[in-house]
Each structure stands twice: as structure tokens, then as C-alpha cells.
C-alpha distance (Angstrom), angle and dihedral (degrees) to the residues before:
residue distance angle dihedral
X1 . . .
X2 3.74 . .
X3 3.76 123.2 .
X4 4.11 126.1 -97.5
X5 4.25 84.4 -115.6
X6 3.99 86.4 48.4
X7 3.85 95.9 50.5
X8 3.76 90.7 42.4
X9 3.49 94.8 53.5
X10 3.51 99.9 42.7
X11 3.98 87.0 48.1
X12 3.94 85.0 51.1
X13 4.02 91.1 50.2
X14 4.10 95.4 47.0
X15 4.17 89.5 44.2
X16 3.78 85.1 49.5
X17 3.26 98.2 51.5
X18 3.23 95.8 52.2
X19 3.43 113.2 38.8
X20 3.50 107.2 12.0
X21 3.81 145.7 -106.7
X22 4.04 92.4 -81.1
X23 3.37 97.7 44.3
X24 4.09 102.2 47.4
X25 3.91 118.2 81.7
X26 3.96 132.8 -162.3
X27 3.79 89.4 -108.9
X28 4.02 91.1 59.5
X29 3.30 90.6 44.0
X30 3.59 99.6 51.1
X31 4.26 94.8 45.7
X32 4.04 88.9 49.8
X33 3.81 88.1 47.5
X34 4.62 84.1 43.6
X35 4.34 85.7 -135.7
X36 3.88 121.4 115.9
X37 4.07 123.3 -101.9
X38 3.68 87.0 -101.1
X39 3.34 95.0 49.2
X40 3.80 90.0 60.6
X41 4.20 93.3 51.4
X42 4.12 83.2 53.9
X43 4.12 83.1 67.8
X44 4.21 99.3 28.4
X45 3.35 139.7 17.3
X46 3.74 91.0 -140.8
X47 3.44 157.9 -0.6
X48 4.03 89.1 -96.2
X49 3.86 97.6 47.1
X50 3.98 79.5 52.4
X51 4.07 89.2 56.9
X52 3.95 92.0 41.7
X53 3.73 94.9 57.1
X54 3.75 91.4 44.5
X55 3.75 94.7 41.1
X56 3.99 98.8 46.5
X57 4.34 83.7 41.6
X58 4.47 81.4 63.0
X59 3.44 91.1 31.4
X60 3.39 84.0 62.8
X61 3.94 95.1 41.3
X62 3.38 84.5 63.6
X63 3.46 113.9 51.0
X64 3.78 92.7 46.7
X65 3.56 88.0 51.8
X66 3.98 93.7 54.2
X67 3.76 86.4 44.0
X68 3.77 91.3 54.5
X69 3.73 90.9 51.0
X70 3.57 98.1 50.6
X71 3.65 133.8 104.9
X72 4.26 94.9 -139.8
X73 3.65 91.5 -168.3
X74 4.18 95.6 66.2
X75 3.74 112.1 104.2
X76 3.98 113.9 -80.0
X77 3.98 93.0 -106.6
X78 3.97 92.0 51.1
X79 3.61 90.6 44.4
X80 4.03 97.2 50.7
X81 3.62 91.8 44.4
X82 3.43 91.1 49.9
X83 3.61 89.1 47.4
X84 3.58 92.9 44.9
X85 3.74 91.9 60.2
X86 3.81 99.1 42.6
X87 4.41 82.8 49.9
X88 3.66 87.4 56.9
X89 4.25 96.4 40.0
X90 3.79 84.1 49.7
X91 3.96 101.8 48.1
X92 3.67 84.4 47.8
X93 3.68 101.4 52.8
X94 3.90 95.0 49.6
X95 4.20 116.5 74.8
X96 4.04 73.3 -153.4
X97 3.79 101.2 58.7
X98 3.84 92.7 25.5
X99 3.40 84.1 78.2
X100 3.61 97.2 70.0
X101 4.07 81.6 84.9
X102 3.92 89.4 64.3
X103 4.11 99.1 92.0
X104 3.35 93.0 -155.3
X105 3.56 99.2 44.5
X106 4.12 87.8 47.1
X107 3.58 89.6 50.4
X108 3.30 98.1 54.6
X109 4.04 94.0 47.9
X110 3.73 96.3 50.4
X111 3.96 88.2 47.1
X112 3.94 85.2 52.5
X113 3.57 94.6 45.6
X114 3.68 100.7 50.6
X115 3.92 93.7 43.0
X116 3.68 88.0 58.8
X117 3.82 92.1 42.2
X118 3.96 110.4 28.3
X119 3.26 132.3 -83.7
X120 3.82 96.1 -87.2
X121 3.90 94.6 49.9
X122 4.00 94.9 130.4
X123 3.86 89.7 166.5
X124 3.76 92.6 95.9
X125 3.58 97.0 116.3
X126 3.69 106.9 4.8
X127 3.59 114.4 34.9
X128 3.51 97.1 112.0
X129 4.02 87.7 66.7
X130 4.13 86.1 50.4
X131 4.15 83.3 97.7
X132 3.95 103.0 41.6
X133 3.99 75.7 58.1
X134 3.62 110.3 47.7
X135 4.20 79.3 48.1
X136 3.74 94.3 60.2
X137 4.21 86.8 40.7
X138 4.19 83.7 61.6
X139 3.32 92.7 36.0
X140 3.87 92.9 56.1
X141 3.98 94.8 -124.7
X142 4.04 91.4 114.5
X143 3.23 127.7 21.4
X144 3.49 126.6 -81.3
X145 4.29 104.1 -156.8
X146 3.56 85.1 78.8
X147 3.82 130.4 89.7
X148 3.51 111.3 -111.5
X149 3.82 90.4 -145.2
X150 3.72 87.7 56.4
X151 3.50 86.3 38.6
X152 3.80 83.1 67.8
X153 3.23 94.0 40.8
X154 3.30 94.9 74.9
X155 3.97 94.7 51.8
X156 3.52 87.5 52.4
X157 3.74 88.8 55.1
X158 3.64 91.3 47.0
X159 4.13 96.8 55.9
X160 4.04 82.4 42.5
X161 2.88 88.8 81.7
X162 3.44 110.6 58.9
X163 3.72 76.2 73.1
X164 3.48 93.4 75.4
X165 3.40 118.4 45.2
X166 3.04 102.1 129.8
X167 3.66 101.4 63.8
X168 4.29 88.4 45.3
X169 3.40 93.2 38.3
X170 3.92 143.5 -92.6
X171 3.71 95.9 -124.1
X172 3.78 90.1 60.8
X173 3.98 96.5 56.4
X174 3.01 137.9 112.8
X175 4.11 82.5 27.0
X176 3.50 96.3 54.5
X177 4.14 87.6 66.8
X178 3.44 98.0 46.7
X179 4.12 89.9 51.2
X180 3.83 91.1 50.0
X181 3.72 98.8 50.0
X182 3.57 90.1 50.6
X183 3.58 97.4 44.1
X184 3.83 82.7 58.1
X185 3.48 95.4 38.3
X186 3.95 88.8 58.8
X187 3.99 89.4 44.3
X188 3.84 92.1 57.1
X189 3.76 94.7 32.5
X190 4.01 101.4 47.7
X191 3.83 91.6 65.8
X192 3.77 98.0 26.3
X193 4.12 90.4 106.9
């Protein structure tokens, strides 16, 4: 028999899915999942902490899947654009992830994330890449004067945004990525030697 936290977050993850972080409560949570309200606090102190665990547990998912799938030994632009694209492909084809594009919801799991983990956490979304990274830095194919948590920084910029098209643009996407990575790309690779 699965546990109460199990059943609650698997109740959370199907009521996401299907109808969203805004429009799921607690109470609809907790009578798909057949525990009381209070039960559900015993596990998380809200509705969002709920979402984060289930959104970082796809997250997740996701990057090891793109990891799996990729050929590590293509050159460090190829790989990120490739990356990139399958990031973007992924997001899109989860109700989970897709709801990175909801600002508010976004907001409110990158506040989340970096009051659990500091302030200057900027693994949110790529940390799982932090290694492939640091292995290029020793092996001379990026540079290496450069922080690799600003390092990441900068990817995390970069899939940013994809939040906002809007405001830049739709015309200009998915283009836009593929110029910023390698504009990066060619910033940490020019000096790399």
C-alpha cells in the first residue's frame, strides 16, 4: 500500500496536469488522494511546496532524459543547442513543465527554490549540466576563469527567455535561442585555450 505523502503527491501531479497549478486547491487534492486537509499540511506546507517537489521531481525527468540521449562527445555549441531544443520540446510536452510559461506560477517556483537553497542557487533549471561543464573547463574546451555557477547563469538566462516572448517577440523565437547560446558559446569558447 502506498503512503498518505505518496497518494497526495501523486493526486497533486494528476490534478496538475490536468487543470493546472492555479486552478487546483488543497481540498481537491486531498479528496482525490481520500486523506483529510490536515492530513495534507502534515506532508506540505502548501499548495506551492506541493508543485515544487513535483515540478523539480520532472524537472529532473527531463534533464536525465536529454542527457541519456546525447552524444557528450559533439562540440559544446552543438551539444547546448541541441540541448536547448530538446529543454524546450520537453517543457512543452509536460502539463507539469509547461507551466514554467505561467509568470506567476514561475515566479513563485524560483522564489521557492532559492529560499530553500540561497539566494544565489542558479541551479533551478540547469544544475544537472553544472558537471558536463566543469569537464569541458578541465578539458580546456570552455574557459575556465569563469565561475561555473555564473557560467550557468547565463544558460539559465538564455531558457528565461523563452518565458518572455511575448514582450521580445514571437516572430523572433525559436531563433532568438539558438543566437544566444552561441553568442555565449563563442564568449566562453574564444578564450577557452
Amino acid at each position: 500500500m502506498e503512503d498518505k505523502k505518496t497518494i497526495i503527491l501523486n493526486s497533486g501531479k494528476e490534478l496538475f496536469s490536468s487543470k493546472g497549478f492555479k486552478d487546483t486547491n488543497v481540498s481537491q487534492i486531498t479528496k482525490m488522494a481520500g486523506v483529510g486537509v490536515g492530513t495534507f499540511y502534515n506532508y506540505y506546507p502548501s499548495k506551492e511546496k506541493l508543485f515544487l517537489e513535483i515540478f523539480l521531481e520532472e524537472n529532473v525527468k527531463l534533464k536525465k532524459s536529454m542527457m541519456d540521449s546525447m552524444d557528450l562527445k559533439d562540440d559544446p555549441l552543438t551539444l547546448l543547442k541541441k540541448l536547448l531544443s530538446m529543454n524546450i520540446i520537453g517543457m512543452n510536452s509536460s502539463p507539469i513543465l509547461r507551466q514554467w510559461y505561467n509568470k506567476d506560477v514561475y515566479g513563485m517556483l524560483e522564489e521557492l527554490y532559492r529560499e530553500e537553497n540561497g539566494i544565489d542557487k542558479v541551479d533551478f533549471l540547469y544544475g544537472s549540466f553544472a558537471e558536463l561543464f566543469r569537464q569541458w573547463q578541465v578539458e580546456g574546451k570552455i574557459r575556465n576563469d569563469i565561475d561555473i555557477e555564473l557560467i550557468m547563469a547565463f544558460f539559465t538566462a538564455i531558457i528565461s527567455i523563452d518565458t518572455h516572448k511575448e514582450e521580445i517577440g514571437v516572430q523572433h523565437f525559436p531563433q532568438i535561442l539558438d543566437y544566444m547560446a552561441e553568442f555565449v558559446m563563442k564568449g566562453l569558447t574564444e578564450h577557452s585555450k
